[in-house]
Every structure is written in structure tokens, then in C-alpha cells.
Residue, then its C-alpha position, 0 to 999 in steps of 0.5 A: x322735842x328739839x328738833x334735832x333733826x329738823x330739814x334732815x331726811x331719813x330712809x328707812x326700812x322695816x318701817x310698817x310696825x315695830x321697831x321701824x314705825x317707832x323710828x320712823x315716828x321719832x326721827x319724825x317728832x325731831x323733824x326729819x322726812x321719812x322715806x319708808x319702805x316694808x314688804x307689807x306682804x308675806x314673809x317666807x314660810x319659814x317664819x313663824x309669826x304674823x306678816x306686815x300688812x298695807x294697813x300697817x304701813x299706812x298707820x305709820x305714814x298717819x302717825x308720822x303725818x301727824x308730827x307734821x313732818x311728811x313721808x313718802x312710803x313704798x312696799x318693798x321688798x329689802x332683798x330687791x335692790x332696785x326696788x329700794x334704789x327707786x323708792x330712795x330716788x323717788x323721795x330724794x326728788x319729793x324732799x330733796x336730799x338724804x341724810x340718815x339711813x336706818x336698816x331695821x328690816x329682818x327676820x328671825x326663825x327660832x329652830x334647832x340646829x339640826x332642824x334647820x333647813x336650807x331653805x330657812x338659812x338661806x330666807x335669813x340671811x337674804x334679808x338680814x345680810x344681803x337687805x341690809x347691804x341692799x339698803x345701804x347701797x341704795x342710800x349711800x351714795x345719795x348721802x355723799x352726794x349731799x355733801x353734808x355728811x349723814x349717819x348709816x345705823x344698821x340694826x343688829x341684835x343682841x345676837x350679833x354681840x353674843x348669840x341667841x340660842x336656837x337661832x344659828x342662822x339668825x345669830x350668823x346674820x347679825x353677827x355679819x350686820x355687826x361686821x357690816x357696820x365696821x367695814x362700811x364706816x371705815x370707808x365711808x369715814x371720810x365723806x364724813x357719813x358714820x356708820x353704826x350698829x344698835x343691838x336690841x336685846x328683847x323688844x315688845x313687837x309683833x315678832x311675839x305674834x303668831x306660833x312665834x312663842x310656841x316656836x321658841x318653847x319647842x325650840x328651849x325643849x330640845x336644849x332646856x336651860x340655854x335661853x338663861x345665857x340672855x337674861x337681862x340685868x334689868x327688872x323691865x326684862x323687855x323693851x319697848x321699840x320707843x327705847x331702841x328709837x331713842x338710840x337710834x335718833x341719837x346717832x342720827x343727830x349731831x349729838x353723836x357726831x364723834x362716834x362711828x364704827x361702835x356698836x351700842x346695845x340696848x339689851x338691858x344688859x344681857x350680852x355683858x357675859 
């Protein structure tokens, strides 16, 4: 690795396993300080896969140790905006500054339309939608205040490109993540800060983990045939999170300081039509 990070500072959430313990390991790898949070507890009922554990947020804190970058993790609960806003400020008093923001935390429940409750709506877009703002108010200004400029990367979803069948609430939320990511970067362009949003189609994670398959099949029954709307072009079918994290780590280094407001997929190709 290069080090195309090195002496930065990254915040992430999300961070204790999948997708966000890839990033958090490979802004790592290319020098960056970890400031990491996760709810590392329950999910709400409505989710039909395993819940994030203490144990897993202390693997991804080994595992970043052992680039030899440091990290400062807090379990954290993305809808608590001053949970997120002490756990920032206490590590920009650790490392001294802010520079990257990476919003991986959320969640997703595959259900019909007309057996999705209230209660399940309202979990999903408390977490995707309103974490999401929560994690960029709770950074942000820090990255201003640097005066260095930074790079804010939301992670959206292939749904929030196209939709995702069976998901109208998850759909809607990222949909709202990919609006998101515009409106921030057109305001906050001129402290030099960008702001973007990654779409991963189908990843290997824990998200496949308990009644989560079983969920989806029920779902496909009621409907059979929509789930062929996102199949990718490429043979792999699914990616791993390390793919996501190469993405991710190119928009927080230099190397895409021209881009802002863009919406990068890596879904193999499934939201093209």
C-alpha cells in the first residue's frame, strides 16, 4: 500500500463487521485513524438477521491495530445524535482532526408491501435516513474546522439507483441517502469537503445471517420473478466488502479530489436497466 491516506483520520459507522470493518480496515492499511462506532447490540425486532456483537467491534479494532494505525471504538447507536457527536469529539481530541466520513451504518427488512408494518418503516428509515444525517451532522463541521477540506461517502445502495424488490422502505431510504449525498455536497463544496455516494448491489455479509434468506424467499413467493429486475452482468454475482472498500478508500484519498455529488455503483452491473 501507498499510504494514500496516511496522517488522515477516518469516522465511521457500522464499523463492527461487514462492509464497515472492510473500511475501516482498508482506510487503515492506507494510514488513516479509525474513529469507529456500531450499536454492537440488538437490532430491532423487525430484522430478520443476526445483531452486531461487542466481540465483533473488538475484532475490527485487532484487526486495524495490526496495520498499526490506531482507532478509538464506541458502541453507538446511529440514531443517537449525541451519542455520535461525543464519540467524533472524543477522537479528534485522541487524533487530532477529521478528515474522512464514512456512513455505512443500516439496515434492511425484506417484506411485502402490504405486510409491511408501521413499526418496520419507521426502524428503516430511522437508521438509514435519519443515522445517516446524524452521522454527517456529528462530523462535519470537524472537517471544516480543519480547513483542509475532506471527503463525506454515504453508502447508499443499488436500491437507491433503482429499487429492490420486496423492500419499499428500504428502497425509500436509500433513495433519500442518494439525495442526501447531493444536497450536502452542494453545500458544503465550498469548504472544499465532497460528498458522495457508493451503491453496492449484492455483498457477502452477515446481513445473509439468520432468517434473512428465508425472509427474502417468503418475500419472492408473493411476487415470483421481480427478484430477476437486479441480476448482475458479471459472472462473481456478488461482491465481497473488501470490493465496496476499494471504492470507498478511492473517494476518500486525493486521487478523486475532482469528484463530488456522484453516485458510484459497484453492483456489478444491475441497476443499468
Amino acid at each position: 500500500m501507498d499510504g494514500k491516506l496516511a496522517g488522515r483520520v477516518a469516522f465511521i459507522t457500522g464499523a463492527a463487521r461487514g462492509q464497515g470493518r472492510a473500511h475501516a480496515v482498508r482506510l487503515a492499511r492506507e494510514g488513516a485513524d479509525i474513529i469507529a462506532v456500531d450499536l454492537a447490540g440488538p437490532l430491532p425486532p423487525s430484522v430478520p438477521y443476526d445483531s452486531a456483537t461487542p466481540a465483533d467491534l473488538a475484532e475490527t479494532v485487532r484487526l486495524v491495530e495490526q496495520t498499526g494505525r490506531r482507532i478509538q471504538a464506541t458502541a453507538v447507536d446511529v440514531r443517537d445524535l449525541d451519542g455520535l457527536t461525543r464519540a467524533v469529539d472524543q477522537g479528534v481530541a485522541a487524533f487530532g482532526r477529521l478528515d474522512v466520513i464514512v456512513a455505512n451504518a443500516g439496515i434492511t427488512v425484506p417484506e411485502p408491501w402490504n405486510e409491511t408494518t408501521p413499526e418496520s418503516f419507521q426502524d428503516v428509515m430511522d437508521v438509514n435516513v435519519t443515522g445517516t444525517w446524524n452521522t454527517v451532522m456529528a462530523g462535519a463541521q470537524r472537517i471544516i474546522d480543519g480547513g483542509r477540506g475532506g471527503s463525506i461517502i454515504l453508502i447508499s445502495s443499488a436500491a437507491g439507483l433503482k429499487m429492490q424488490p420486496f423492500m419499499v422502505h428500504y428502497t425509500a431510504s436509500k433513495h433519500a441517502v442518494t439525495g442526501m449525498a447531493r444536497a450536502f455536497a452542494a453545500e458544503l463544496g465550498r469548504h472544499k469537503v465532497r460528498v458522495n455516494s457508493v451503491h453496492p448491489g449484492a455483498v457477502n455479509t452477515p446481513m445473509g445471517t439468520g432468517d434473512m434468506v428465508a425472509a427474502l424467499n417468503r418475500a419472492n413467493d408473493t411476487n415470483p420473478g421481480l427478484m430477476n429486475m437486479v441480476t448482475p452482468f458479471l459472472p462473481d454475482y456478488i461482491a465481497q466488502p473488501e470490493d465496496i472498500a476499494d471504492a470507498v478508500c478511492w473517494l476518500a484519498s486525493d486521487e478523486s479530489r475532482m469528484v463530488t455529488a456522484a453516485r458510484i455503483a459497484v453492483d456489478l452491473g444491475a441497476t443499468v436497466f
